[in-house]
C-alpha positions as CSV (number, residue, x, y, z in Angstrom):
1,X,-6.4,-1.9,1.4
2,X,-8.3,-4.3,-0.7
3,X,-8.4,-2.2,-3.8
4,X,-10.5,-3.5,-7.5
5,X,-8.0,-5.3,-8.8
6,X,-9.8,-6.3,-12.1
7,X,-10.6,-2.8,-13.3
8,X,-6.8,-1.7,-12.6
9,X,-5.2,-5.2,-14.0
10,X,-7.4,-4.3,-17.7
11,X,-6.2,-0.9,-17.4
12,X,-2.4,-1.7,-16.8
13,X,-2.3,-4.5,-19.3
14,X,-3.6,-1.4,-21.9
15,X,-1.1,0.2,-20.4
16,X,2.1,-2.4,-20.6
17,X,1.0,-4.1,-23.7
18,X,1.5,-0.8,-25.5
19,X,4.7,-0.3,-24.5
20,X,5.7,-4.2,-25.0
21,X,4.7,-4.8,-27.4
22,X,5.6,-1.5,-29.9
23,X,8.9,-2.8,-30.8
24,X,6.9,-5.7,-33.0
25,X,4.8,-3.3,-34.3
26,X,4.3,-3.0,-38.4
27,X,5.6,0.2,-40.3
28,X,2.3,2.4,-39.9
29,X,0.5,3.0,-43.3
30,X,-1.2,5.9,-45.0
31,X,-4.5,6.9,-44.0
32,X,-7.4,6.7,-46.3
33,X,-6.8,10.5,-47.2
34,X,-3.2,10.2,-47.6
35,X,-3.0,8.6,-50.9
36,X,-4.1,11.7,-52.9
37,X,-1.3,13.9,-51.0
38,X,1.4,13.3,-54.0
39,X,5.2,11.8,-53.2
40,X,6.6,14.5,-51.0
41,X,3.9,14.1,-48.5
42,X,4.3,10.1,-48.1
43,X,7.4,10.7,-48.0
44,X,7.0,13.4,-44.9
45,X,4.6,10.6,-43.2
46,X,7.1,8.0,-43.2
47,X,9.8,9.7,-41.3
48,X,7.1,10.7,-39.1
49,X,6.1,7.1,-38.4
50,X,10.0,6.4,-38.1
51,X,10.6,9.1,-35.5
52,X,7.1,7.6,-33.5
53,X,8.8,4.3,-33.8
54,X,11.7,5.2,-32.6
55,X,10.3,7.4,-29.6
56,X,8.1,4.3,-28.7
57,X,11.2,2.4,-28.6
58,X,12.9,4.2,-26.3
59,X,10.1,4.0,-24.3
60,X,10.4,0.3,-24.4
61,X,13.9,0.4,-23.5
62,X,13.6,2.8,-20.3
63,X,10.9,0.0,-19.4
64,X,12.7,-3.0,-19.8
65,X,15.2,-1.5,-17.6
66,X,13.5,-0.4,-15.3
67,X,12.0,-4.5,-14.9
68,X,15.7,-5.6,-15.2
69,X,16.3,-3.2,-11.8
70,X,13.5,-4.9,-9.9
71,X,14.2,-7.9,-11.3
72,X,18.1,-7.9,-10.2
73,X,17.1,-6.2,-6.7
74,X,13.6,-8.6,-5.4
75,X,13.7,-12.0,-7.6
76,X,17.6,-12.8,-9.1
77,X,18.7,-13.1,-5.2
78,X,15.9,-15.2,-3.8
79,X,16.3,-18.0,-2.3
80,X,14.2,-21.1,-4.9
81,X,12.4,-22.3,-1.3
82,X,11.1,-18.8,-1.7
83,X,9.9,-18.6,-5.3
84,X,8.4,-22.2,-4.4
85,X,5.9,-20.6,-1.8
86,X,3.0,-18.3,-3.8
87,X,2.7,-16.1,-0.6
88,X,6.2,-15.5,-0.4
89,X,6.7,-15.1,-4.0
90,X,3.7,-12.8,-4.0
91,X,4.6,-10.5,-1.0
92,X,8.4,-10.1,-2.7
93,X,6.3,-9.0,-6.2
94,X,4.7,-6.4,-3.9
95,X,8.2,-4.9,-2.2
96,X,9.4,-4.8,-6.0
97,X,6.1,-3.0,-7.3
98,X,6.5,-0.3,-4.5
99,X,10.1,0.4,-5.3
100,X,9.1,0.4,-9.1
101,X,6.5,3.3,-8.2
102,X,7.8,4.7,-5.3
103,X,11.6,5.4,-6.4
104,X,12.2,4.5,-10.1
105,X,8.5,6.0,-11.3
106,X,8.7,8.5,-9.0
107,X,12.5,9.7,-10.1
108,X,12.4,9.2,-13.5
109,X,13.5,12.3,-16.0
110,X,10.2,13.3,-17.4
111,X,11.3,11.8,-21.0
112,X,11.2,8.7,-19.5
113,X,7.7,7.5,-20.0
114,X,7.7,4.4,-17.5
115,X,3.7,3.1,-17.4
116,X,2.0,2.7,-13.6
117,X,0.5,0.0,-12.1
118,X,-2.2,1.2,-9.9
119,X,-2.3,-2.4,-8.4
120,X,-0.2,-5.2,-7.7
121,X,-2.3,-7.6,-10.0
122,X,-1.2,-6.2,-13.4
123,X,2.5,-5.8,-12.1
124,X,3.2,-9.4,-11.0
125,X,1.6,-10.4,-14.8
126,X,4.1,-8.0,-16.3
127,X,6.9,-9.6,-13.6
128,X,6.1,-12.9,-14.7
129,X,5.6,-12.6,-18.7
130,X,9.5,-10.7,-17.9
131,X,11.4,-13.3,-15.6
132,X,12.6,-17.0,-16.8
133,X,12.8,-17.4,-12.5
134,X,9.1,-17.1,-12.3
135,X,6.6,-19.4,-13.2
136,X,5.0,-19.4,-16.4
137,X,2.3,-16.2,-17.3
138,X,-0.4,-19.4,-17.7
139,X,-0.1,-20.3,-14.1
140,X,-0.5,-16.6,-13.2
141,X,-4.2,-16.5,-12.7
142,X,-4.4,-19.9,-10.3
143,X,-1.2,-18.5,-8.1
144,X,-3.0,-15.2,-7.8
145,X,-6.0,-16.4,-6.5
146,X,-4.0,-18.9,-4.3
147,X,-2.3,-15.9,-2.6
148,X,-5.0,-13.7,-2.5
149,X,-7.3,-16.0,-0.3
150,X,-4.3,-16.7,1.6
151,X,-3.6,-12.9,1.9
152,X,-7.7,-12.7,3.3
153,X,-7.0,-15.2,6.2
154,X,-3.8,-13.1,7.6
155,X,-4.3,-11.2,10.6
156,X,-5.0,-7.6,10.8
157,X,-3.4,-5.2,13.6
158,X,-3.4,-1.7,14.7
159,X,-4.4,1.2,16.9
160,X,-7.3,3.0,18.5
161,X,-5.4,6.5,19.4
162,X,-7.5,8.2,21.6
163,X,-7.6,11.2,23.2
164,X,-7.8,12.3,27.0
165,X,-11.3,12.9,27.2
166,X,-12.4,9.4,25.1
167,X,-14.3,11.7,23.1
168,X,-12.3,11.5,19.8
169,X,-10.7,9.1,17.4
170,X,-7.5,9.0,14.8
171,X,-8.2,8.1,11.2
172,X,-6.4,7.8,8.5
173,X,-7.5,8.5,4.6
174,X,-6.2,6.6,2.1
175,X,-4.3,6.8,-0.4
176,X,-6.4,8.1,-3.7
177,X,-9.4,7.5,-2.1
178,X,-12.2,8.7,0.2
179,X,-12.8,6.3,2.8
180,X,-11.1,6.3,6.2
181,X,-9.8,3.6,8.7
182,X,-7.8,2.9,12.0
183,X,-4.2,2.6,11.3
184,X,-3.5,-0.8,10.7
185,X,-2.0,-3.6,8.7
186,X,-0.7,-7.3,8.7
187,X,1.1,-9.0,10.2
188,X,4.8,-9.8,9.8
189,X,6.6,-13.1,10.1
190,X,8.5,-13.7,14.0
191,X,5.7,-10.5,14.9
192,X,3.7,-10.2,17.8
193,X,0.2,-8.6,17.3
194,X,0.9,-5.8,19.9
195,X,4.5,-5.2,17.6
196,X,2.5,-5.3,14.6
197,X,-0.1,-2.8,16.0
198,X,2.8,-0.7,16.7
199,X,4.8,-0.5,14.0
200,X,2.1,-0.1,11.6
201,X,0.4,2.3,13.4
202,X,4.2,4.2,13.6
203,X,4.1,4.1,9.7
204,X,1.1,5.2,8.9
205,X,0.6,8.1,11.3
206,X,3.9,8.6,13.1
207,X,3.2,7.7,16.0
208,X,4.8,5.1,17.9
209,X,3.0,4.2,20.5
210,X,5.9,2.5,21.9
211,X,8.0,5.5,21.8
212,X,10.9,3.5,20.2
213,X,11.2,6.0,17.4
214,X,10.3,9.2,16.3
215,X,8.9,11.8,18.2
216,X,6.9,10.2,20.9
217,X,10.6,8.4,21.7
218,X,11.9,12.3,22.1
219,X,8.7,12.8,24.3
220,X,9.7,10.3,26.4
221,X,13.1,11.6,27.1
222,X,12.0,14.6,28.0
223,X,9.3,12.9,30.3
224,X,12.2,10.6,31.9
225,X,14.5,13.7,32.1
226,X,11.9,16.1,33.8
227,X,10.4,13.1,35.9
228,X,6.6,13.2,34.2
229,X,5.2,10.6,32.9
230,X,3.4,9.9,29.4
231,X,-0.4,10.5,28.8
232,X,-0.9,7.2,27.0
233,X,0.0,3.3,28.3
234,X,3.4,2.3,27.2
235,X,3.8,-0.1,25.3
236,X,0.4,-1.4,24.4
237,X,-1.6,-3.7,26.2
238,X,-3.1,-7.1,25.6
239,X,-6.0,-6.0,27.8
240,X,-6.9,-3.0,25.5
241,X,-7.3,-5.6,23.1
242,X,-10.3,-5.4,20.6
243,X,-11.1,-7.3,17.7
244,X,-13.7,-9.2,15.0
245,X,-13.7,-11.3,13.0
246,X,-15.0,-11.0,9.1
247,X,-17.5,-13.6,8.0
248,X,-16.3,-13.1,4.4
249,X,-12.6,-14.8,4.2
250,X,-12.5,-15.1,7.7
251,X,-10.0,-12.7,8.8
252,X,-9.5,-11.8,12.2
253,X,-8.8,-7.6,13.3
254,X,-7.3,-6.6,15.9
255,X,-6.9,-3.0,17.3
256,X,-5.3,-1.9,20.6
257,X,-7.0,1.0,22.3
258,X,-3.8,3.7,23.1
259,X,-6.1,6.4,25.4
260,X,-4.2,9.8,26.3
261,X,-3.0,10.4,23.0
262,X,-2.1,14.3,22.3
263,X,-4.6,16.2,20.5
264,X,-1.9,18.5,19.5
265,X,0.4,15.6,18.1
266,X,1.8,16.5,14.5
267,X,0.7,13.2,12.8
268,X,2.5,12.7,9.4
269,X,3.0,9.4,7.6
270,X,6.1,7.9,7.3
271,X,5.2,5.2,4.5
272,X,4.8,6.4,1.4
273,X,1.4,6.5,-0.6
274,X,-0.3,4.6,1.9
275,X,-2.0,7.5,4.0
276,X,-3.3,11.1,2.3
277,X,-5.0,12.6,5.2
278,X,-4.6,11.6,9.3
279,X,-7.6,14.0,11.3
280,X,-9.3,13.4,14.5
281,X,-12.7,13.1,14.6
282,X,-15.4,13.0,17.0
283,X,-16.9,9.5,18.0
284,X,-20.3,10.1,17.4
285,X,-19.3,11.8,13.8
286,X,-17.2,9.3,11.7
287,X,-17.1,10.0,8.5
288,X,-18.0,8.3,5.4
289,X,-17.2,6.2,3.7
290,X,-15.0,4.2,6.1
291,X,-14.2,0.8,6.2
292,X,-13.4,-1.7,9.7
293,X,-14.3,1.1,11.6
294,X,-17.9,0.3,12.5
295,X,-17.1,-3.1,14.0
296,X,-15.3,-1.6,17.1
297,X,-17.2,1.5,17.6
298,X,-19.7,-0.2,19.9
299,X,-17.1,-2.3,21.3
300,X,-14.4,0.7,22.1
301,X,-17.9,2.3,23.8
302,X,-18.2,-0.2,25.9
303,X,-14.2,0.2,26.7
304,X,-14.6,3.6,27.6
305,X,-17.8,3.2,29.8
306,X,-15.7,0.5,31.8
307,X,-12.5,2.9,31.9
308,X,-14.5,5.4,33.5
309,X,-16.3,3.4,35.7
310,X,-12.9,2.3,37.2
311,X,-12.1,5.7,37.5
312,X,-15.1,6.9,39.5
313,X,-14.3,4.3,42.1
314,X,-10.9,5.5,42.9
């Protein structure tokens, strides 16, 4: 979620500037041992240099439209009162980096040598040296720190799936790494924090707590249609409600405890390259390295000690 963006922007720039920047390149010359090698073999170098050249060209080609794609489908169409706000700007830079990776990286033939961006950092640089709509590459390093302390201070929602017993927890792996986390994520514009908690939770684990779409809205059917009822509280509650705040940044997570969910469920991501792995795992055995986990351990304790204690009364 808050990946190293340094060491992927000086990766990616490697990366892009390669590929930019080949087109402007100078005719290759001989190596120190090719002078000896007599006229035929120069000859054979330079039409190997050629063929290079032109294969790098290509290259640039199959990236510059692929940038022309995103560029025509996130930035042409924006309205200027967007491209005048750095978050909204920003978040727009990140739906076009994911279609870039997810569906023209993703799709390409494999002659097509399109470079990845492993971050969002080095792809808005590449977006902004490449559009005449966005501000100037030399502002790029004061927007981006603008939007990502902004992006620190936005609220953070999700779920605590739970199962019958309280005994066991959902998390989920992330993508290319090893550390695990509650479903979660921020949240939108005109969204509630319980909607937010919902849907992200839905995309990250298939679950919709809600049981508006997917498979838990099938469960619910067949609950309504055979006169049962669901394990787990529908739709979430504000009074299930846990959350801290970070003292770095300042931002604010919030996760809604969903108890009675299915052991048995068949979890499976709906985003894409956002999740690897989605497990239960046992309260007192959370594995490392995880991160916003640790905060609401003691907290969803104390929920479960006062859910039972209700229980013992009726």
């Amino acid at each position: 979620e808050e990946p190293n963006d340094d060491l992927s922007f000086a990766e990616s720039i490697i990366i892009s500037s390669s590929i930019i920047s080949s087109s402007n390149m100078a005719t290759p010359q001989p190596g120190r041992g090719d002078a000896s090698l007599g006229e035929n073999s120069t000859e054979f170098d330079d039409t190997n240099g050629e063929d290079d050249e032109e294969e790098e060209e290509d290259d640039n080609h199959d990236f510059m439209d692929a940038l022309e794609d995103v560029h025509t489908r996130f930035i042409l169409n924006l309205p200027s009162s967007e491209l005048e706000k750095t978050e909204g700007m920003f978040f727009q830079l990140e739906q076009a980096w994911w279609f870039y990776e997810d569906f023209i990286c993703d799709n390409a033939p494999p002659e097509q040598k399109l470079p990845r961006f492993g971050h969002l950092r080095p792809f808005a640089m590449q977006m902004f040296e490449y559009s005449p709509l966005l501000p100037s590459p030399k502002q790029f390093k004061g927007l981006w720190n603008e939007f990502t302390q902004f992006k620190r201070k936005i609220s953070n929602f999700g779920c605590i799936l739970l199962n019958q017993a309280c005994t066991k927890v959902v998390l989920c792996q992330v993508w290319n790494g090893k550390s695990h986390t509650f479903p979660s994520g921020k949240i939108n514009q005109g969204e509630t924090g319980i909607e937010a908690a919902a849907r992200e939770t839905f995309e990250e684990t298939g679950f919709d707590p809600h049981c508006e779409q997917g498979k838990t809205r099938d469960m619910l059917i067949v609950a309504n249609t055979t006169g049962q009822t669901l394990a787990w509280n529908n739709p979430l509650q504000e009074q299930d409600a846990l959350s801290y705040q970070e003292a770095d940044g300042g931002k604010r997570r919030t996760c809604y405890v969903c108890c009675g969910v299915p052991e048995d469920f068949p979890f499976a991501p709906e985003c894409r390259k956002e999740v690897s792995k989605i497990a239960w795992y046992p309260l007192d055995k959370i594995p490392r390295p995880n991160y916003a986990v640790g905060p609401f351990i003691s907290q969803l304790k104390r929920w479960i000690k006062k859910r039972q204690h209700k229980g013992s009364k009726k």
